[in-house]
C-alpha positions as CSV (number, residue, x, y, z in Angstrom):
1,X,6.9,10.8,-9.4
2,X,8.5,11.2,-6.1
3,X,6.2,9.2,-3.0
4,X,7.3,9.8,0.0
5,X,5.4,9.7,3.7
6,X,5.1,7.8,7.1
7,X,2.3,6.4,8.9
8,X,1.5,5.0,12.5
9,X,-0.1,1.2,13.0
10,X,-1.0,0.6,16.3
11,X,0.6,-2.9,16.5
12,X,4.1,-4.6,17.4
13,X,6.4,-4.2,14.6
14,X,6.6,-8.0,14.4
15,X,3.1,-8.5,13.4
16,X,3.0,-5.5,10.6
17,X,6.1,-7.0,9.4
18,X,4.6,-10.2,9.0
19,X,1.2,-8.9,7.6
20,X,3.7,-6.7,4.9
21,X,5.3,-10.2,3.8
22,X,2.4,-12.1,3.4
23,X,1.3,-12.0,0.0
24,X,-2.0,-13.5,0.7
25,X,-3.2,-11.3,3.4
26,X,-1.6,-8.2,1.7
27,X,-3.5,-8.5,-1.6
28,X,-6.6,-7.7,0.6
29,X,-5.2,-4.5,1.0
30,X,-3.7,-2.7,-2.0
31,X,-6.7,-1.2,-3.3
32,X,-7.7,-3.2,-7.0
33,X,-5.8,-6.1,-5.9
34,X,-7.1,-9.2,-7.9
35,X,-4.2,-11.4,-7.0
36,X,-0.9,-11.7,-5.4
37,X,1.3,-14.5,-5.7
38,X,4.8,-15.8,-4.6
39,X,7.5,-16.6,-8.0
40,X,10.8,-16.9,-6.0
41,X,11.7,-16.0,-2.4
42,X,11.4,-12.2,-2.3
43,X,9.8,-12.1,-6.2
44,X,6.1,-11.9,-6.2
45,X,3.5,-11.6,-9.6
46,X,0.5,-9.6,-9.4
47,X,-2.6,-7.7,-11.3
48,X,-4.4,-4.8,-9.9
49,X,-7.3,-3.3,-11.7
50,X,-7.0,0.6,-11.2
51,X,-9.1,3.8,-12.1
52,X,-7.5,7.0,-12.3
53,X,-9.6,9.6,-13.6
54,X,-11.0,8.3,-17.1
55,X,-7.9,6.0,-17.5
56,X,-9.3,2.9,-16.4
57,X,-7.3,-0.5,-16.9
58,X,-5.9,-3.6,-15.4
59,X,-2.1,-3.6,-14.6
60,X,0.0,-6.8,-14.4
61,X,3.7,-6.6,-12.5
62,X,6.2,-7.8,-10.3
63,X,8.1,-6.9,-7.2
64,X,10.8,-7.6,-5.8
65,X,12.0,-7.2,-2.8
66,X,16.0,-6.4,-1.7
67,X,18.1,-5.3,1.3
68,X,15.8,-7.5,3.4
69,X,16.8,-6.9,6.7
70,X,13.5,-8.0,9.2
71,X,11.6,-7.2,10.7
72,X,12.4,-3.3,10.0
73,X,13.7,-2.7,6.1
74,X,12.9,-3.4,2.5
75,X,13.9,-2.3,-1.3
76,X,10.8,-3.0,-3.7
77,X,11.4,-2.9,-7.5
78,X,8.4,-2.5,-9.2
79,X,7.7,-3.2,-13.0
80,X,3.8,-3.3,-14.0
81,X,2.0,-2.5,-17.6
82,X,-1.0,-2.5,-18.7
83,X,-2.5,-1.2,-21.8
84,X,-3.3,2.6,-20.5
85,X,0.9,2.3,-19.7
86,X,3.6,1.4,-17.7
87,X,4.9,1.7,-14.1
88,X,8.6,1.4,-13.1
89,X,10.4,2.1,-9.9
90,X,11.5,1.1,-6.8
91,X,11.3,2.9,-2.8
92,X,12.0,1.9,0.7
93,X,9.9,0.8,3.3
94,X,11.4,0.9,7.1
95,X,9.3,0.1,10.4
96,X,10.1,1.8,13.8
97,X,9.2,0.2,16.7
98,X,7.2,2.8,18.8
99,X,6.4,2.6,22.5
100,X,3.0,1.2,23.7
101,X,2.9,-1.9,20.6
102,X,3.3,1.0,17.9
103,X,5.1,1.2,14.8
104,X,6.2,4.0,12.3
105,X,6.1,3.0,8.7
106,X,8.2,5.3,6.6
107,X,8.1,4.7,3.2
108,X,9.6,6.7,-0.2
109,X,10.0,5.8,-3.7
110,X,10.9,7.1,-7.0
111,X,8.2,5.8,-10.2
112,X,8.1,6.9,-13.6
113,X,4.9,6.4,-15.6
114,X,4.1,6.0,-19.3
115,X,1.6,5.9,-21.7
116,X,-2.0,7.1,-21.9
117,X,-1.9,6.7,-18.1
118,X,0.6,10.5,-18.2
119,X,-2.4,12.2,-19.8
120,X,-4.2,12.4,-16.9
121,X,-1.9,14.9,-15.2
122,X,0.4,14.6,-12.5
123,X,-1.7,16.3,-9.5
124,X,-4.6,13.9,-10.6
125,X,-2.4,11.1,-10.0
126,X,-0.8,12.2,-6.8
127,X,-4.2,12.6,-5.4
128,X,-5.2,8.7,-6.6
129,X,-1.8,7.8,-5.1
130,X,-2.3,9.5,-1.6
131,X,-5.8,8.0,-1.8
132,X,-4.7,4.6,-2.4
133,X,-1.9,4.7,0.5
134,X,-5.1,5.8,2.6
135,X,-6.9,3.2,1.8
136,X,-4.0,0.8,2.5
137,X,-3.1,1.8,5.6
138,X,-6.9,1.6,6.7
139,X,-7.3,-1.6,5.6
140,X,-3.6,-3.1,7.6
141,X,-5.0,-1.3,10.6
142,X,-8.6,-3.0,10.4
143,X,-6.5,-6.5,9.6
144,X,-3.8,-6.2,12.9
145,X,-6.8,-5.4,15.2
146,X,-8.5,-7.9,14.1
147,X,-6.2,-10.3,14.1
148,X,-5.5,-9.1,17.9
149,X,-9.1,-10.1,18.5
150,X,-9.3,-13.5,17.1
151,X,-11.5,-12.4,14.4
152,X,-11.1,-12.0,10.9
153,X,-11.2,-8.3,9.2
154,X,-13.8,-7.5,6.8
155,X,-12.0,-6.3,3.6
156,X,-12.9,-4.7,0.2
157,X,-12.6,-1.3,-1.8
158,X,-15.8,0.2,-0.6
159,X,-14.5,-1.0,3.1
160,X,-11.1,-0.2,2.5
161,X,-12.9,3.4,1.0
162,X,-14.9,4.4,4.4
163,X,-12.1,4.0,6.5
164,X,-9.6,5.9,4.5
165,X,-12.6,9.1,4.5
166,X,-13.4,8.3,8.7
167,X,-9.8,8.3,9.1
168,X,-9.7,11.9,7.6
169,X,-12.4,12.8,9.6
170,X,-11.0,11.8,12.4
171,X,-7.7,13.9,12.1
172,X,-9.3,17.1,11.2
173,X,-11.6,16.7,14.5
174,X,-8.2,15.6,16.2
175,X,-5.9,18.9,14.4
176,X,-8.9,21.1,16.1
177,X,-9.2,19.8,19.2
């Protein structure tokens, strides 16, 4: 399965560089998140608890990171299994510094999945993918403007959830306007 897409932040590439290398504040974020923690410079250990479909399950992994070059470029290697399957793969994740404190996250990556978890059909997954990415993004927005404020970010699936779907909202009122 092929991932692939880009997404504005409206914050200094500094800060969403730091917020992506913080494994503390970014377990907030990735949807099912249970814990994130540090193994070795670059090597971090997780488990996410995921629902795709009726394939329901909790995943354990690790990444890795490579070709770090800050505060603009990554390569993650991901390994994670679980007993509905397995994930493997690895992608790129680049930020562009934009004008007006902006920044461009492009990211792509290449994953293969096994197991029970295959059953559920590829379009099924792409769509809890894309979802997921959603809710991610909404979440790191709601942290950096937050953290801009002083404050801290209210965070958690059903959250994380509403602003993915006002987020939507907002760009089909945007596309025709």
């Amino acid at each position: 399965m092929k991932i692939s897409g880009e997404q504005t932040i409206p914050a200094p590439r500094e800060r969403v560089w730091s917020l992506f290398n913080d494994p503390q504040r970014l377990s907030k974020l990735i949807p099912g998140c249970d814990n994130l923690e540090t193994l070795a410079p670059n090597e971090y250990a997780g488990t996410v608890n995921v629902g795709i479909s009726a394939v329901k399950g909790v995943y354990t992994g690790k990444i890795k990171l490579e070709e770090v070059r800050p505060p603009e470029h990554y390569r993650m290697l991901i390994d994670g299994k679980g007993k509905q399957g397995f994930l493997r793969g690895g992608g790129t994740l680049d930020l562009v510094a934009k004008d007006a404190g902006q920044t461009l996250v492009r990211y792509a990556g290449d994953v293969q999945i096994g197991g029970p978890l295959v059953q559920v059909g590829q379009r099924v997954i792409d769509s809890a993918a894309k979802m997921m990415l959603g809710q991610f993004f909404a979440a790191a927005e709601a942290e950096l403007k937050a953290e801009a404020k002083g404050v801290i970010a209210r965070q958690g699936i059903f959250i994380n959830f509403w602003r993915y779907l006002l987020s939507i909202i907002r760009s089909i009122f945007r596309r025709n306007s």
